[in-house]
LUMMIVEX-314467 format. One line per 10 residues: number of its first residue (from 1); their letters; for each residue x, y, z of C-alpha. Coordinates in pm, whole numbers. Example, Ala and Ser with C-alpha at 12.3 -4.5 7.8 and 13.67 -1.06 7.14 Angstrom:
<pts>
1	as	1230,-450,780; 1367,-106,714
</pts>
This chain:
<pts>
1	xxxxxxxxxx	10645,8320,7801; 10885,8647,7859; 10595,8907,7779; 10395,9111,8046; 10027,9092,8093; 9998,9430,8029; 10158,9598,7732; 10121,9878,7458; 10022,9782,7190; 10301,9870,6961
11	xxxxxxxxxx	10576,9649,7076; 10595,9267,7018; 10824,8954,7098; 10977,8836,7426; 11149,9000,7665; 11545,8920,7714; 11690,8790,8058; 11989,8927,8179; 12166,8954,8484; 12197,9308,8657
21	xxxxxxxxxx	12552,9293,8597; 12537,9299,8252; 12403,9635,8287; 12623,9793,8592; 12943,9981,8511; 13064,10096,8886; 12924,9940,9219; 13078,10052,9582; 13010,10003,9942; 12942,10297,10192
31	xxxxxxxxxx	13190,10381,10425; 13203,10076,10616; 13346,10130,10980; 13372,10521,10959; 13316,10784,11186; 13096,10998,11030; 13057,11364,11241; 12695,11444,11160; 12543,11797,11176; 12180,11742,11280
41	xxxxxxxxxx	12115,12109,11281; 12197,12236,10965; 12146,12192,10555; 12480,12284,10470; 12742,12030,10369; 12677,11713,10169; 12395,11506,10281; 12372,11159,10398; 12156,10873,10260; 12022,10702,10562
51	xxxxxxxxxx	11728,10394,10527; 11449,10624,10593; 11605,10818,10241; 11487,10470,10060; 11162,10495,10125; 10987,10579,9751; 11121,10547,9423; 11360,10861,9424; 11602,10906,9726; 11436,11202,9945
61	xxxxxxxxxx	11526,11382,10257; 11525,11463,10502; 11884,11440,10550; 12166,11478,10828; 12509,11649,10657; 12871,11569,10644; 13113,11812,10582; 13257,11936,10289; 13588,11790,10347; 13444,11431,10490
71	xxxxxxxxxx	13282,11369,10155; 13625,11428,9974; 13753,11188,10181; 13545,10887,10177; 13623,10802,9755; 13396,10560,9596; 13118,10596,9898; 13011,10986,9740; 12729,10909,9514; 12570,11144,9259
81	xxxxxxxxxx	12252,11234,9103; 12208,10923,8853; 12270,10694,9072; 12109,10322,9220; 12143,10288,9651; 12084,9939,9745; 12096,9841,10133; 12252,9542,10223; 12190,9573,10592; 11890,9545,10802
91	xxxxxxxxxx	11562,9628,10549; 11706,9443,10272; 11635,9497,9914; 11535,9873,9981; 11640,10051,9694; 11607,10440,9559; 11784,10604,9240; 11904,10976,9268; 11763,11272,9112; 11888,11580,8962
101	xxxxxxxxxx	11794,11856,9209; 11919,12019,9508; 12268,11850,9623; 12536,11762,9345; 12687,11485,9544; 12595,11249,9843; 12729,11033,10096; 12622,10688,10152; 12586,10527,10493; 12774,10158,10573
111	xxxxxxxxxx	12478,9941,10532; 12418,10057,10141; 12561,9998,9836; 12593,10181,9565; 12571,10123,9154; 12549,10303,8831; 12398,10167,8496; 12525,10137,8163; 12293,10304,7931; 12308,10082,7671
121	xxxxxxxxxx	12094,9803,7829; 11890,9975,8087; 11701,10307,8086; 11737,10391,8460; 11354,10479,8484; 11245,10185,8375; 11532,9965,8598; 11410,10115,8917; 11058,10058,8853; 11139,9685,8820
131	xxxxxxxxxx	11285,9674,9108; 11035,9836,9313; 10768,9570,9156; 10677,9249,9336; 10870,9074,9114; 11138,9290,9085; 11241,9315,9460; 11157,8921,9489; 11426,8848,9231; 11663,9101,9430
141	xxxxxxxxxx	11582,8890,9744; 11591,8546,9617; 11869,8551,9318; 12133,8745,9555; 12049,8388,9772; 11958,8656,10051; 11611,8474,10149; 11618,8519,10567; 11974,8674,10560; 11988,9029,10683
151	xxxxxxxxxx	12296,9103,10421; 12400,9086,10097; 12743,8972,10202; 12967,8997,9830; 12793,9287,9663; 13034,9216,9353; 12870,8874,9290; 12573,8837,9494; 12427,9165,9335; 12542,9151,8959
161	xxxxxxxxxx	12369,8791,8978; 12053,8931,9037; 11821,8824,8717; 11670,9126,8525; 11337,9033,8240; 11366,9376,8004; 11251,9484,7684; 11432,9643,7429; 11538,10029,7528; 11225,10205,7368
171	xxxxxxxxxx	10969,10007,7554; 11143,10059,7888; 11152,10426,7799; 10795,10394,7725; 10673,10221,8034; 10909,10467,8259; 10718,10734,8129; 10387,10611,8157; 10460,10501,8527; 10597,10809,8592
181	xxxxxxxxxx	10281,10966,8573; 10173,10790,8854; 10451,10852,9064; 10370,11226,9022; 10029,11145,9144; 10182,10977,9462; 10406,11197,9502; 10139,11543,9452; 9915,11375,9704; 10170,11327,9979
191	xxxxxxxxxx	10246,11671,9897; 9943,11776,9919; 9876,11548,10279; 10225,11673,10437; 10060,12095,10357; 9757,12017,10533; 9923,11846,10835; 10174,12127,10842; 9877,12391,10820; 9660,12191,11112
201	xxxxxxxxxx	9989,12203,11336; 9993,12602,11244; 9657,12657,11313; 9641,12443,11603; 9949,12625,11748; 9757,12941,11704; 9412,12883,11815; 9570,12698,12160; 9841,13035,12221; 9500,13263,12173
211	xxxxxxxxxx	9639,13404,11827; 9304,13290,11644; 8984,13375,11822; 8660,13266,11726; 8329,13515,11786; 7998,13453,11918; 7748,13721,11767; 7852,13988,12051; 8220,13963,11861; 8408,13799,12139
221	xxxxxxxxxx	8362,13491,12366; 8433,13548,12721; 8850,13487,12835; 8989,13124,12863; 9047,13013,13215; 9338,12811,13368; 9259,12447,13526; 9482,12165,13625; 9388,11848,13457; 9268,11687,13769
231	xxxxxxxxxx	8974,11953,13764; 8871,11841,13452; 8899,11497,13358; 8864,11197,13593; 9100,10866,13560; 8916,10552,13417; 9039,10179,13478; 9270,10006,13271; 9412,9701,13164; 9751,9569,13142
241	xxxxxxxxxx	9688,9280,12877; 10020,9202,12661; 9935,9186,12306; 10019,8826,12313; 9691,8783,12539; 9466,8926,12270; 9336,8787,11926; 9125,8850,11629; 8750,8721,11614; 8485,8803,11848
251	xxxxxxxxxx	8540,8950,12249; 8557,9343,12409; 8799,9532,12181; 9116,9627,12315; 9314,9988,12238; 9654,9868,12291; 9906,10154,12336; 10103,10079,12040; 9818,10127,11789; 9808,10484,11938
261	xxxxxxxxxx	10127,10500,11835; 10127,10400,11485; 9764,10307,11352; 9483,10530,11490; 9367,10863,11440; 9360,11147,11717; 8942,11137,11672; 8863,10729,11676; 8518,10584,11543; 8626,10228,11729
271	xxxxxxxxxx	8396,10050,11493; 8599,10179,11225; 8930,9970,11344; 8968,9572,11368; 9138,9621,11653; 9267,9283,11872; 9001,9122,12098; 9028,9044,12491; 8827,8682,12440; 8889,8552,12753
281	xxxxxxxxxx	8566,8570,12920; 8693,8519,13248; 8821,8860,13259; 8588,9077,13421; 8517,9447,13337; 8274,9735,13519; 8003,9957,13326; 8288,10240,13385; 8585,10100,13216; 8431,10091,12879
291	xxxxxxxxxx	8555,10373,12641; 8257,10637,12610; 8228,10907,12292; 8481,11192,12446; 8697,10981,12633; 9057,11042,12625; 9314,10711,12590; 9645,10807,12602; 9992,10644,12537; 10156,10647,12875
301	xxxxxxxxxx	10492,10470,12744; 10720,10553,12464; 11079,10499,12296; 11108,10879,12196; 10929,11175,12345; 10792,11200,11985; 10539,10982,12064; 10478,10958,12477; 10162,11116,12597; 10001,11100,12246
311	xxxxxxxxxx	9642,11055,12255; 9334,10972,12071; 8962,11071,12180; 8674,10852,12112; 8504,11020,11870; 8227,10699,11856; 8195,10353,11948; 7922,10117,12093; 7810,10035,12420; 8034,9842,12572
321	xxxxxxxxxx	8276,9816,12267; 8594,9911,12398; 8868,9914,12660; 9193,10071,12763; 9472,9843,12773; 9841,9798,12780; 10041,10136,12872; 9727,10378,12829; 9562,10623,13081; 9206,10657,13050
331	xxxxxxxxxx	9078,10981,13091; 8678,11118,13146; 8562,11442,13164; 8421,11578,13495; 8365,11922,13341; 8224,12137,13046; 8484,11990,12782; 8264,11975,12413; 8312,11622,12256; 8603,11615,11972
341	xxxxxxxxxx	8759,11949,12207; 9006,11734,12448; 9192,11585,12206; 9282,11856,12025; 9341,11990,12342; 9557,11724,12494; 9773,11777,12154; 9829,12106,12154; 10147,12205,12132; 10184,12398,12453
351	xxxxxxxxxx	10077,12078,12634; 10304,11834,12426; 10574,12042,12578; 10432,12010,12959; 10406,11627,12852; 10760,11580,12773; 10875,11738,13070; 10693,11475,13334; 10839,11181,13110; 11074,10990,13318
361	xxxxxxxxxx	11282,10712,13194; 11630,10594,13008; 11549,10336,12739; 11148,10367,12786; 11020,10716,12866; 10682,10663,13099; 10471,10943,13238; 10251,10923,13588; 9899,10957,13663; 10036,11205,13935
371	xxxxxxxxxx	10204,11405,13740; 9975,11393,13442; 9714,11547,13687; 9877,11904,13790; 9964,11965,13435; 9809,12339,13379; 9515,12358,13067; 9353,12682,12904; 9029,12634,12870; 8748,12801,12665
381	xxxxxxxxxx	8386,12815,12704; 8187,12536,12598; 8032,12705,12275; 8431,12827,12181; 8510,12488,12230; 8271,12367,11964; 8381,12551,11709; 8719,12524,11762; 8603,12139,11747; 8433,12148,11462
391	xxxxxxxxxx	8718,12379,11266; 8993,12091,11349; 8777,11819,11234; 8699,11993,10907; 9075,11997,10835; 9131,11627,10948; 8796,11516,10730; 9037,11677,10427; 9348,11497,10522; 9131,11146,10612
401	xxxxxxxxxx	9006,11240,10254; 9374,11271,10122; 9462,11014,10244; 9249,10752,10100; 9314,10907,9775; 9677,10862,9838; 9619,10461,9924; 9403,10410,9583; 9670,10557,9405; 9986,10328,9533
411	xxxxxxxxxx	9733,10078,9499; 9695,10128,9111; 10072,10181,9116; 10104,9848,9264; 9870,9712,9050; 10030,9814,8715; 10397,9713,8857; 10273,9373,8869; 10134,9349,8528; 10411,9561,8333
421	xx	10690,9364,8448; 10790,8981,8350
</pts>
């Protein structure tokens, strides 16, 4: 039966199939082939939708420009606010609409197409709120006969065929209005998220350059002194297991370099994280090589200097829980640093920037243990170091908060997609 499992109450009867064609007036490529001359450095000219533009409902920067002139040139590939981007290439399926706001025109890139709706079968709203539902984006995948093919390869046919359940006009305006409201929520919470990250990386900036001072009750704590890092933390043991050598289940968890880079936080409760299991027994490790609360584990290999030398700190885990493995450097204090303090430390800018400058590499940037060592830290007095501590963690409890907030609201989102939509 053509009806959702969730509907209001005021409309009745079956939805209608159509095909997406039925309801597109214009559809173009990007510029295939050209040789675009992007501006990284500026937010002048007429922006370019790239894949990591597709990433929500609404196309959203940040972008890289084109000129003036370029865009002229390029015809059917300048898209405006109103506007359906598809990509055809690589992450199939991804696909955004264009708002009214900032830019009056755009440039698509080669692996997107591009379509606009006629109005008298689809309210865009509604359209690209089907096609961000499960079923929406399946139909995109499987009636475009694109299952395991990195391309739709006729966008004429292969696109237009794709099969499209809808109700009549006022009950997609309806249900685009009432899922709107979540996308606002989404949206004000990764608002909300990207402020507080941006005002931890200000603060953080400022307490590490001495800008921000905290006071003990005299009014000042005494000056920060200079240490190389070999004076303050010692290097631990680590592994070089491939993650093909570790597993789920039971066995000595194992903090692979790549989490670092994409799944943990910079202050790590290990039993908070499934993280992949060394089970073979017949690997051997010391008391010492366990992580302890404080340690540092740090990402000694990277793609981009984005992410080399980025670290986490144990902020709790239990005896004999955890190891270092794959690409990490393991450090341990040997001096007065206050627990939660190092890795706030170790990510400050001012040592992110003495980080990138000992990466070595072409393809892989990698970073030495000798090097890493001489690198030059300012260090405050233990009780300074506390409450610096304790400030930064206050900040990152709010964005932890945030953040789960922000997953049990695309959650609901995903939830009502899939019950709004035939």
């Amino acid at each position: 039966m053509s009806t959702p499992a969730l509907r209001f109450a005021e409309f009745k009867g079956d939805w209608h199939v159509f095909s997406l064609g039925d309801g597109i007036e214009e559809i173009a490529m990007g510029p295939f082939g050209s040789n675009l001359k992007v501006d990284m450095f500026t937010t002048k000219g007429v922006p370019i939708i790239k894949g990591g533009n597709l990433l929500t409902a609404y196309v959203r920067g940040p972008y890289s420009f084109v000129s003036e002139e370029k865009a002229s040139s390029l015809g059917k590939s300048v898209a405006y606010p109103g506007d359906f981007i598809v990509t055809h290439r690589g992450t199939l399926g991804q696909v955004s609409i264009i708002k009214e706001g900032q830019y009056k025109r755009f440039v698509t890139s080669q692996s997107q197409l591009r379509f606009r709706t006629n109005k008298d079968k689809f309210v865009d709203e509604w359209l690209n709120q089907y096609l961000h539902s499960t079923k929406g984006n399946r139909r995109m995948l499987v009636d475009a006969g694109q299952v395991g093919v990195p391309a739709i390869s006729v966008p004429t046919t292969s696109l237009r065929s794709v099969l499209v359940v809808a109700p009549t006009l006022s009950e997609q305006r309806k249900i685009a209005d009432f899922l709107a409201m979540t996308d606002m929520r989404v949206s004000g919470l990764e608002k909300k998220i990207l402020l507080l990250k941006k005002y931890k990386k200000s603060t953080m900036q400022r307490i590490f350059s001495q800008q921000i001072r905290f006071k003990d009750k005299g009014g000042k704590y005494p000056d920060w002194h200079s240490k190389i890092l070999e004076d303050v933390y010692s290097f631990v043991r680590t592994n070089s297991l491939s993650r093909d050598a570790l597993s789920g289940g039971e066995g000595i968890k194992n903090i692979h370099y790549g989490d670092i880079h994409k799944l943990l936080p910079s202050q790590l409760d290990v039993s908070d994280y499934d993280l992949p299991r060394i089970t073979d027994i017949s690997i051997k490790f010391g008391a010492q090589d366990f992580c302890r609360v404080g340690d540092i584990v740090m990402a000694d290999a990277s793609e981009d200097y984005k992410d080399i030398g980025k670290c986490i700190e144990v902020k709790s885990t239990a005896l004999n829980e955890a190891v270092a493995g794959l690409h990490t450097i393991l450090l341990r204090s040997i001096d007065s640093v206050e627990d939660g303090f190092g890795g706030y430390l170790l990510r400050s800018g001012y040592l992110r920037e003495q980080i990138i400058k000992i990466a070595t590499g072409v393809s892989v940037l990698g970073i030495s243990k000798g090097n890493l060592s001489k690198i030059k830290l300012r260090m405050p007095t233990g009780p300074e170091q506390r409450k610096i501590a304790d400030f930064l963690s206050t900040i990152d409890s709010k964005i932890s908060l945030e953040e789960s907030r922000l997953g049990i609201a695309k959650s609901f989102q995903r939830t009502l997609r899939q019950k709004m939509f035939v």
